[in-house]
C-alpha positions in Angstrom: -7.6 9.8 11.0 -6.2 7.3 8.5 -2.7 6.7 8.8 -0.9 4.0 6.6 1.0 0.9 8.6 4.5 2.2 6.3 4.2 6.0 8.6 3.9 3.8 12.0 7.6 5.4 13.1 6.5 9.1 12.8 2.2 9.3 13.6 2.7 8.8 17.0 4.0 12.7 17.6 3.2 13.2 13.8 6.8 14.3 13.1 6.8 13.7 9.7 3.5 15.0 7.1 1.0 11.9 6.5 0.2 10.7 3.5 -3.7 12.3 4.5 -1.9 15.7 5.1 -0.3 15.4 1.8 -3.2 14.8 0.3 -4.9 17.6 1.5 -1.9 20.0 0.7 -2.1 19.1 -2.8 -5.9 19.6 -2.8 -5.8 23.1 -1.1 -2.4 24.2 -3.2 0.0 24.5 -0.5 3.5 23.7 -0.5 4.8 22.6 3.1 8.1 22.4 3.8 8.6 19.5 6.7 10.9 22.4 8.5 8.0 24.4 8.8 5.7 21.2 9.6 8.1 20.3 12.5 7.1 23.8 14.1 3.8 23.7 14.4 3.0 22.0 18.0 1.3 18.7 18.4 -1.8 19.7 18.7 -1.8 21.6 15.5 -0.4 19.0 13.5 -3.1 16.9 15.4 -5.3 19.6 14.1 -4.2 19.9 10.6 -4.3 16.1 10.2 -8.0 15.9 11.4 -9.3 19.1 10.2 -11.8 18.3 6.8 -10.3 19.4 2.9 -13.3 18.3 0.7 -15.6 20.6 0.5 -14.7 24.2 -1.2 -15.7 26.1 2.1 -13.3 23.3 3.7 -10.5 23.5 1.4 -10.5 27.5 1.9 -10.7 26.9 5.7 -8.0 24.6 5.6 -5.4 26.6 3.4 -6.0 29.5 5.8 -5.5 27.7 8.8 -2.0 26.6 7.4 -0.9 29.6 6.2 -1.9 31.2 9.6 0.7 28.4 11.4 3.5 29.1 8.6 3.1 32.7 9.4 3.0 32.8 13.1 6.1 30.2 13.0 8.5 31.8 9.6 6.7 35.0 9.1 6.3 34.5 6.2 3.4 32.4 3.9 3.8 29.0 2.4 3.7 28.2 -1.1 1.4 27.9 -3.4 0.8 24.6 -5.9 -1.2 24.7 -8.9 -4.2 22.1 -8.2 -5.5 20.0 -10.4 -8.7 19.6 -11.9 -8.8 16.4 -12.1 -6.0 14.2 -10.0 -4.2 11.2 -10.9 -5.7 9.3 -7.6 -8.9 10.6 -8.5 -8.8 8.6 -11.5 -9.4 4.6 -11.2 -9.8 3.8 -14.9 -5.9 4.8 -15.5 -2.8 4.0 -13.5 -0.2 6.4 -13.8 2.7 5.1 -16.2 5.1 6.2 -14.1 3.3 4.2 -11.2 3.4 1.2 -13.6 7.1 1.7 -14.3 8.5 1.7 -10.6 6.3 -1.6 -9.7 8.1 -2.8 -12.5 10.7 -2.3 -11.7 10.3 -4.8 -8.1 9.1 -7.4 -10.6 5.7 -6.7 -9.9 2.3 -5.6 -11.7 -0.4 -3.5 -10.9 -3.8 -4.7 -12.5 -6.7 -2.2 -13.5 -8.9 -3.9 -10.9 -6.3 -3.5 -8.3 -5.9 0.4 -8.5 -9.7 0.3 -8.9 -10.2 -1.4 -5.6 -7.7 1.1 -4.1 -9.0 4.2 -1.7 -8.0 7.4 -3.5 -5.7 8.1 -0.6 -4.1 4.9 -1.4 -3.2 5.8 -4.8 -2.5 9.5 -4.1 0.3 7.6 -1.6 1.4 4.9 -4.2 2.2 8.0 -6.7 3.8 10.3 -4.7 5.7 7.3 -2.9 6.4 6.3 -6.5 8.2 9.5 -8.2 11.8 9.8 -8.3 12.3 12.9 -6.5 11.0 10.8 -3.3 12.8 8.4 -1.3 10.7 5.6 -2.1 12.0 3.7 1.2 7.8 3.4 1.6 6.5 1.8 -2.0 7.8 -1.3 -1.5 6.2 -1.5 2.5 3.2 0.1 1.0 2.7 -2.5 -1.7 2.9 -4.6 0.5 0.3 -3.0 2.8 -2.2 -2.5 0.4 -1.8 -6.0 -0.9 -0.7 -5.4 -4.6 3.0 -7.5 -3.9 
């Protein structure tokens, strides 16, 4: 499991969704709420957070595993999100303006070579980490982590 040095205060009982969950999520179109995340036991969030989301047989496997955990805990089924085609963090040739805007914003810049050296988990986590409906305590730390700042 890849877990980012910014989620070290929640991966230990995986309170929280990881970035690698999130990623997933948004690749099998489910919306989870964190209130129905926090039910699932350890061991399937442990689960969840392991379990493969590549492959179309994969993604199908993991949306119904989800769905089956938001059932059995709310009774009723999650969500869905439209999934892209083609993602923004699937795309190194062009950093998201918005992404561009909040690094600007610490006084900092983000070169085409650096979001091209990044993992596509790391720029899945720099955007959402990056858009204003999110906290955004985690850009900065994962800047940092990813050594952009």
């Amino acid at each position: 499991m890849t877990f980012f040095e910014f989620e070290a205060d929640f991966v230990d009982n995986l309170r929280c969704i990881p970035m690698q969950v999130r990623l997933k999520l948004d690749t099998c179109g489910i919306k989870l709420k964190l209130a129905d995340w926090t039910h699932f036991s350890e061991a399937e969030r442990q689960a969840i957070a392991l379990q493969p989301c590549i492959t179309t047989t994969e993604i199908q496997a993991y949306r119904q595993r989800l769905q089956t955990f938001v059932q059995k805990y709310t009774g009723s089924q999650a969500k869905d999100l439209a999934v892209e085609a083609y993602p923004e963090w699937m795309d190194d040739t062009n950093i998201p303006i918005s992404l561009q805007a909040k690094v600007q914003e610490l006084g900092a810049g983000l070169t085409i070579q650096q979001w091209q050296a990044l993992t596509p988990l790391q720029r899945f986590a720099l955007i959402k980490l990056s858009r204003p409906s999110h906290e955004n305590k985690n850009f900065l730390p994962a800047l940092q982590e990813f050594h952009l700042v």
